[in-house]
C-alpha positions in Angstrom: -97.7 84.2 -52.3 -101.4 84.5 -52.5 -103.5 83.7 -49.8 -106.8 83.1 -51.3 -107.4 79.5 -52.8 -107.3 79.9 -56.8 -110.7 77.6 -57.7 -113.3 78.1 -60.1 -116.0 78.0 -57.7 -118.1 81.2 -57.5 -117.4 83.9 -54.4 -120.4 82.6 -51.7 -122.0 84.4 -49.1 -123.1 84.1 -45.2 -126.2 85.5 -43.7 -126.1 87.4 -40.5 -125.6 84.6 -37.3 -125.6 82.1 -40.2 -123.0 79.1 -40.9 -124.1 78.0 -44.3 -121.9 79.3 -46.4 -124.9 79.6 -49.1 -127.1 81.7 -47.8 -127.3 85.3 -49.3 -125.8 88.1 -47.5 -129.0 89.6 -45.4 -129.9 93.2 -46.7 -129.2 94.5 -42.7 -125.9 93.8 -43.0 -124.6 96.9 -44.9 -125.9 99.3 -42.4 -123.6 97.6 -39.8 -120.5 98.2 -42.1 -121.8 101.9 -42.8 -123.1 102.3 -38.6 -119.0 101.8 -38.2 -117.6 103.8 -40.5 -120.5 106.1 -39.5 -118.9 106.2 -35.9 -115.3 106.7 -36.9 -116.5 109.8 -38.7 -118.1 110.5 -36.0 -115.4 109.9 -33.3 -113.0 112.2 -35.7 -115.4 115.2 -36.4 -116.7 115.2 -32.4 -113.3 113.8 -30.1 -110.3 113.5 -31.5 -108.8 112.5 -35.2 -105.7 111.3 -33.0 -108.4 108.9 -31.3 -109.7 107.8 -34.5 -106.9 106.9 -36.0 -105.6 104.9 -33.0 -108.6 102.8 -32.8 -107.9 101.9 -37.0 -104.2 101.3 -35.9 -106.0 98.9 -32.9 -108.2 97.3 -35.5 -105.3 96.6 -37.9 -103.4 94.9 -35.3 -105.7 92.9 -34.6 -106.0 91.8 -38.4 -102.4 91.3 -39.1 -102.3 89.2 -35.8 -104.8 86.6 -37.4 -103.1 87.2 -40.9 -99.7 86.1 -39.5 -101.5 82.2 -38.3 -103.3 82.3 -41.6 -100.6 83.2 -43.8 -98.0 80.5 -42.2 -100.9 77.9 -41.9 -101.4 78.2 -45.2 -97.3 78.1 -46.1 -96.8 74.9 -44.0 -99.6 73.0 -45.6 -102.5 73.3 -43.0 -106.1 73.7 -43.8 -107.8 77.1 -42.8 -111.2 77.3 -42.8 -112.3 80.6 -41.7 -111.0 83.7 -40.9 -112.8 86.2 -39.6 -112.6 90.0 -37.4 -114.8 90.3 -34.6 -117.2 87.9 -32.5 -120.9 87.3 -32.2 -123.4 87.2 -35.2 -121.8 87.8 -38.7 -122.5 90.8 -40.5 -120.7 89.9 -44.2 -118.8 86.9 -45.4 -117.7 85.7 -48.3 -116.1 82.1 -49.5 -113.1 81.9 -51.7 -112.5 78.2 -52.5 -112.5 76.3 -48.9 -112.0 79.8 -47.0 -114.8 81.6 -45.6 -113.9 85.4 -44.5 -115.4 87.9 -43.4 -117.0 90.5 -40.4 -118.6 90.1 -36.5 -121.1 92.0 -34.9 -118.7 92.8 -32.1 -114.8 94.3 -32.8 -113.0 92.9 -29.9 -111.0 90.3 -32.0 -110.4 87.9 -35.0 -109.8 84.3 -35.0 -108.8 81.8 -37.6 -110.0 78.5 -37.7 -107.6 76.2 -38.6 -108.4 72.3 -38.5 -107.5 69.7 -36.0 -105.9 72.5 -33.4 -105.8 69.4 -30.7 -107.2 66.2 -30.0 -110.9 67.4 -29.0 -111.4 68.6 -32.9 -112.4 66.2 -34.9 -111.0 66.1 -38.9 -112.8 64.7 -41.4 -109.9 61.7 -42.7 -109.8 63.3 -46.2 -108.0 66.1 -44.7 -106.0 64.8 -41.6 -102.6 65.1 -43.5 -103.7 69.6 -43.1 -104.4 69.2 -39.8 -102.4 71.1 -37.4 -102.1 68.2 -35.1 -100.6 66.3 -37.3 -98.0 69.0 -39.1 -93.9 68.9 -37.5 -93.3 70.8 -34.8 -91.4 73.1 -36.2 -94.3 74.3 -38.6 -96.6 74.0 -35.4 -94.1 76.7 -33.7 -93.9 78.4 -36.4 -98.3 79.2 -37.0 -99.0 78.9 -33.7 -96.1 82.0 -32.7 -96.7 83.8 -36.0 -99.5 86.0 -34.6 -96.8 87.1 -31.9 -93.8 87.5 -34.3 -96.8 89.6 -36.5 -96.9 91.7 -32.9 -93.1 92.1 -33.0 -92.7 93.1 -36.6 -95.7 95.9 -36.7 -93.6 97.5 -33.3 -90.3 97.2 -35.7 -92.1 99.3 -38.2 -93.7 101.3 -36.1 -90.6 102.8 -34.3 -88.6 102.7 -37.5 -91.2 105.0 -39.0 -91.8 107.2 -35.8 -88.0 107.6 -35.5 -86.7 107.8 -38.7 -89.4 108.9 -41.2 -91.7 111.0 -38.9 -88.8 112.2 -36.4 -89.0 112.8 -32.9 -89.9 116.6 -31.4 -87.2 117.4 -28.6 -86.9 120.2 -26.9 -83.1 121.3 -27.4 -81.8 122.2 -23.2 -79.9 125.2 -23.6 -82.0 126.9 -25.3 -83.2 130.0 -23.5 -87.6 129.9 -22.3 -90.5 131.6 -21.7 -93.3 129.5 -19.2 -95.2 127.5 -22.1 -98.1 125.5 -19.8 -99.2 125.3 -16.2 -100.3 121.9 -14.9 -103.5 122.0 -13.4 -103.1 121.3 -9.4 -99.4 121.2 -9.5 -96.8 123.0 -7.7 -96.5 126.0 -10.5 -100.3 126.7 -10.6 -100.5 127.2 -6.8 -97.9 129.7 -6.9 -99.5 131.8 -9.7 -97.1 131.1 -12.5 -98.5 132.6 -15.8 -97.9 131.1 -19.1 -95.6 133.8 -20.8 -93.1 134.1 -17.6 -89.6 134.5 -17.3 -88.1 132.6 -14.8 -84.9 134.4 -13.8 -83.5 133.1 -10.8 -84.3 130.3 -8.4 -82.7 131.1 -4.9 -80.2 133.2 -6.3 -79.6 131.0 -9.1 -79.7 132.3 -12.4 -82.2 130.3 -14.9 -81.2 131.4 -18.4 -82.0 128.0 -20.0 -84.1 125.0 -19.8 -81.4 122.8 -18.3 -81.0 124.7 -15.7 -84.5 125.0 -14.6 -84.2 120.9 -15.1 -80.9 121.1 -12.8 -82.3 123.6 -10.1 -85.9 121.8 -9.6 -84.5 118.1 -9.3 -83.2 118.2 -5.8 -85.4 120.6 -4.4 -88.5 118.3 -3.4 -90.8 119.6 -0.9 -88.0 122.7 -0.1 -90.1 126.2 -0.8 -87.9 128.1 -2.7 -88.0 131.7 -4.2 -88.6 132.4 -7.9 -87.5 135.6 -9.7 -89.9 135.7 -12.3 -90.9 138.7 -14.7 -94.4 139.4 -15.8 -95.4 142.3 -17.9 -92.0 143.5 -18.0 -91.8 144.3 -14.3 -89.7 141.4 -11.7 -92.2 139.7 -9.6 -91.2 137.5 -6.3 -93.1 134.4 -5.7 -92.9 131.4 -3.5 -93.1 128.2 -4.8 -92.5 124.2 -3.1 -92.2 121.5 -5.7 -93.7 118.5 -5.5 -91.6 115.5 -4.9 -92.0 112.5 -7.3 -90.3 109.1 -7.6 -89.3 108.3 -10.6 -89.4 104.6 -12.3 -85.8 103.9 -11.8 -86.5 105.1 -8.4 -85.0 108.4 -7.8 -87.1 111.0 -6.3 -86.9 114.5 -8.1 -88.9 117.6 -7.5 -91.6 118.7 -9.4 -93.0 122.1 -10.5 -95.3 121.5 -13.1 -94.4 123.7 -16.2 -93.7 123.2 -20.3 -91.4 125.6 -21.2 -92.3 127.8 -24.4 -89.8 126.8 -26.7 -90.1 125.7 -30.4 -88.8 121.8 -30.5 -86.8 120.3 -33.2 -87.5 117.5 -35.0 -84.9 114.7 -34.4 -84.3 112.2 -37.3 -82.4 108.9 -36.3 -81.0 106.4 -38.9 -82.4 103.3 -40.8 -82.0 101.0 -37.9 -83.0 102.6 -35.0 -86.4 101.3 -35.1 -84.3 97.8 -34.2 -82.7 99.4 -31.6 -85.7 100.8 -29.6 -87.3 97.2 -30.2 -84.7 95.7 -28.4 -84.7 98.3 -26.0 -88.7 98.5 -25.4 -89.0 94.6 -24.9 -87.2 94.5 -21.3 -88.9 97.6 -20.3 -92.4 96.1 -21.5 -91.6 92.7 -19.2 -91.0 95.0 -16.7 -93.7 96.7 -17.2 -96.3 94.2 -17.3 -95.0 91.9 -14.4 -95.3 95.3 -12.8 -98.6 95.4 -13.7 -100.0 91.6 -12.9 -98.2 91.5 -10.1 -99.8 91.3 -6.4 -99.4 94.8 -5.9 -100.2 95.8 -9.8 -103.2 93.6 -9.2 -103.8 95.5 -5.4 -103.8 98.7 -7.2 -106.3 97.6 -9.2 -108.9 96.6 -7.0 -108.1 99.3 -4.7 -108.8 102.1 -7.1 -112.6 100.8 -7.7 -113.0 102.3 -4.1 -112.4 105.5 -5.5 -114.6 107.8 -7.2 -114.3 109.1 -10.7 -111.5 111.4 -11.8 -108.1 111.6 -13.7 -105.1 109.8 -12.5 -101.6 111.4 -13.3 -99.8 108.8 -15.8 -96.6 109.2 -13.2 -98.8 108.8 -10.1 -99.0 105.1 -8.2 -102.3 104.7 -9.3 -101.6 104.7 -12.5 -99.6 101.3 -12.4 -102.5 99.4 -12.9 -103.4 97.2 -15.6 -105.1 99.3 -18.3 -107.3 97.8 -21.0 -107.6 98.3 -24.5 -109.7 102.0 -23.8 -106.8 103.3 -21.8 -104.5 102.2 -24.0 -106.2 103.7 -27.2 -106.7 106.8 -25.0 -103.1 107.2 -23.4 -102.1 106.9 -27.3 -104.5 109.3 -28.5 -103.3 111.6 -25.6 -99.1 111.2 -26.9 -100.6 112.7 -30.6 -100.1 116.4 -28.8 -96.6 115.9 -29.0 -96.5 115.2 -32.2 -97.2 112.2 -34.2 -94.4 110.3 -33.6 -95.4 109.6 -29.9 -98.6 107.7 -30.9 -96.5 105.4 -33.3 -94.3 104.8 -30.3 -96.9 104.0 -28.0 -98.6 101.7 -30.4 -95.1 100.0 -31.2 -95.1 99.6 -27.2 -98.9 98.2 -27.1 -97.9 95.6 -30.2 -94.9 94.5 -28.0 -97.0 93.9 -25.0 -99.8 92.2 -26.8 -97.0 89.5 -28.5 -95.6 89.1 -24.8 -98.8 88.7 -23.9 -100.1 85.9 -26.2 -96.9 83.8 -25.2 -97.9 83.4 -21.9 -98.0 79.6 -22.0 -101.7 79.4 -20.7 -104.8 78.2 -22.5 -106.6 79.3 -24.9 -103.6 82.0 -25.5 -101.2 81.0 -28.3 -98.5 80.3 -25.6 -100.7 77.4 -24.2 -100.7 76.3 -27.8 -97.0 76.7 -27.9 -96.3 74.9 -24.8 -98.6 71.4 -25.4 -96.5 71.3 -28.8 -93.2 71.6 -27.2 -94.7 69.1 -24.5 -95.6 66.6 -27.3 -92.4 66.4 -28.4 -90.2 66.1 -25.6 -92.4 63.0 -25.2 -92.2 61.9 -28.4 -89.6 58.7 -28.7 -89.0 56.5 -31.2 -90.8 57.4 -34.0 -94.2 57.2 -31.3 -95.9 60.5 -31.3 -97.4 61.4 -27.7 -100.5 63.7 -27.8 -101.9 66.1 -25.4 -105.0 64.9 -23.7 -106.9 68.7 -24.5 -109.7 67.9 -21.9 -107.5 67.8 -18.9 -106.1 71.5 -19.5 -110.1 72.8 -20.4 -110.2 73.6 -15.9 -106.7 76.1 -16.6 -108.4 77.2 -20.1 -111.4 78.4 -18.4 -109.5 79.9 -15.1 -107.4 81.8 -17.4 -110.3 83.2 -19.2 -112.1 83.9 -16.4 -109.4 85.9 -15.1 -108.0 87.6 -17.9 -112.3 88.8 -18.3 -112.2 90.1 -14.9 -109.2 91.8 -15.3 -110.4 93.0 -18.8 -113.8 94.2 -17.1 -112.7 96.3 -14.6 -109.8 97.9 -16.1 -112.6 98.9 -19.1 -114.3 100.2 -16.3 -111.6 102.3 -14.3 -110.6 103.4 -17.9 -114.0 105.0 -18.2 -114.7 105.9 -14.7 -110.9 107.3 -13.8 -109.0 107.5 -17.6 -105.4 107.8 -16.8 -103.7 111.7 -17.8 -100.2 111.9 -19.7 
């Protein structure tokens, strides 16, 4: 179904920080189209194509978010109005029968305006049979959770592409290994190892594979052990105390810091495995993010603006924090070294997250939405339809944006200031 109204009235245009949908499009407003496309070249050429893709994945969820409310409000009768990306001043618009669409001065979000959305929006009487007040609540349900179901869907595809089309690089265990990278301050770069060594023996225990340098390092947290290593051709003893780390499911394991140098192969799964690691990824993401909000999440967070700048390990404490949209375009970019099925993933994970997210049933997110609809109708009896008085929940619509901003704000900052390493 198309989603553009089929009229005979000519395409119309919006000036920059204009709502007349006559005015002509201002001549400035190109060079803001080409200034962004001018700095995703130049994020590509100068930082990272891996970046630069990641913030046009960003950008398209974002879009297919908004798409999801406008395509059911359209589908259940309602009447959109607008639908734009961005915020602030409009840059380019145009107007396809009563839709006007089109691009903000500042990328940090879309919106759709659909009519009526609660008792504090008035609707002209012509079109109060589109308004979404007045629509079933079932089609209210169904627009008003259709940006998160848009969330859930991209993560399907997502993981069924990173999994089965793209394919996943592993590192097959028994395969036998030279040292392939030394992490910088860890355990292994204290003791001298070399990319290019042989790791023989750790106290008297053979290493011929991968596994068993997985096996032998576990246990041996904060233990200085002996390492039979050859360099050059020539055996070389050397000293070495991994570092102990606990894990999320909360086993501690040691440490040592190394990649072995070992060609991975690429792992294919079948047609519904991206399924599977949706189901899998949404318990981990709740986890996750009532790690993350919670008092000690939250402590984390404020704590770490007493530090000065500098990376935080991804498996460190600090790094539990909450992490804005920066980090999480970063800690993607980041994943693309292992090949580019880890940045689908992690952007799978971030689409997840965002759908929770939006549930939350808190104004002005789509779960506040959700809940003063389900509300309605459990009051609803005999044919009398209750309404939410909107005004009383504006207090808990501004506390929630005021904290979700704060939250947003310093993790941006910490982000910058101390970006989080994988």
């Amino acid at each position: 179904m198309t989603f553009f109204a089929q009229t005979d009235e000519p395409t119309r245009h919006v000036a920059l920080g204009d709502n007349d949908p006559d005015a002509d499009i201002p001549e400035g407003s190109i060079f803001w189209v080409i200034g962004f496309i001018a700095a995703l070249a130049a994020v590509w050429v100068f930082v990272s194509p891996a970046l630069t893709l990641v913030i046009v994945g960003l950008v398209l969820m974002i879009f297919l978010h908004e798409l999801g409310h406008f395509m059911t409000a359209r589908w259940t009768g309602m009447k959109a109005t607008q639908f734009f990306l961005g915020f602030g001043p409009t840059l380019w618009s145009f107007k396809r029968g009563e839709v006007t669409y089109g691009l903000k001065a500042i990328p940090a979000g879309a919106f759709v305006r659909i009519i009526g959305m609660n008792n504090l929006d008035p609707v002209d009487p012509v079109d109060a049979d589109r308004a979404y007040m007045n629509k079933s609540y079932p089609r209210r349900m169904l627009v008003i959770t259709a940006g998160s179901l848009m969330h859930f869907l991209q993560a399907i595809v997502l993981f069924s592409i990173a999994l089965t089309v793209v394919g996943i690089q592993r590192i097959q265990p028994d395969q036998e290994f030279l040292v392939g990278t030394v992490v910088e301050d860890s355990a292994a770069e204290a003791a001298g190892l070399l990319p290019g060594d042989e790791i023989v023996s750790i106290d008297g225990t053979p290493i011929p594979t991968w596994a068993d340098m997985i096996d032998a390092v576990g246990p041996l947290g904060d233990q200085t052990v002996e390492l039979v290593i050859v360099r050059d051709g020539a055996e070389q003893l050397v000293e070495l105390t991994p570092t102990l780390r606990t894990l999320e499911d909360g086993t501690e394991r040691g440490f040592v810091g190394i990649g072995p140098d070992i060609e991975p192969v690429v792992e294919r799964e079948g047609p519904f495995a991206g399924v599977r690691a949706f189901g899998e990824a949404v318990p981990l993401t709740l986890s996750g993010l009532g790690q993350a909000f919670s008092p000690t999440g939250l402590t984390a967070l404020f704590e770490a603006l007493g530090n000065g700048p500098g990376e935080v390990d991804a498996t460190s404490e600090e790094a539990q924090r909450p992490i804005s949209i920066v980090g999480a375009a970063s800690v993607t970019a980041q994943s693309a070294e292992s090949g580019w099925a880890q940045p689908l993933l992690v952007l799978g994970s971030i689409n997840i997250a965002v759908g929770i997210i939006n549930l939350v049933p808190l104004l002005p997110l789509d779960g506040g939405h959700a809940a003063i609809a389900t509300y309605e109708r459990i009051r609803s009896r005999r044919g009398k339809r209750h309404q939410v008085d909107v005004a009383k929940l504006l207090p808990v619509a501004y506390a929630t944006i005021m904290v979700l901003g704060l939250i947003g704000v310093l993790s941006i900052y910490l982000d910058i200031t101390q970006p989080i390493q994988l």
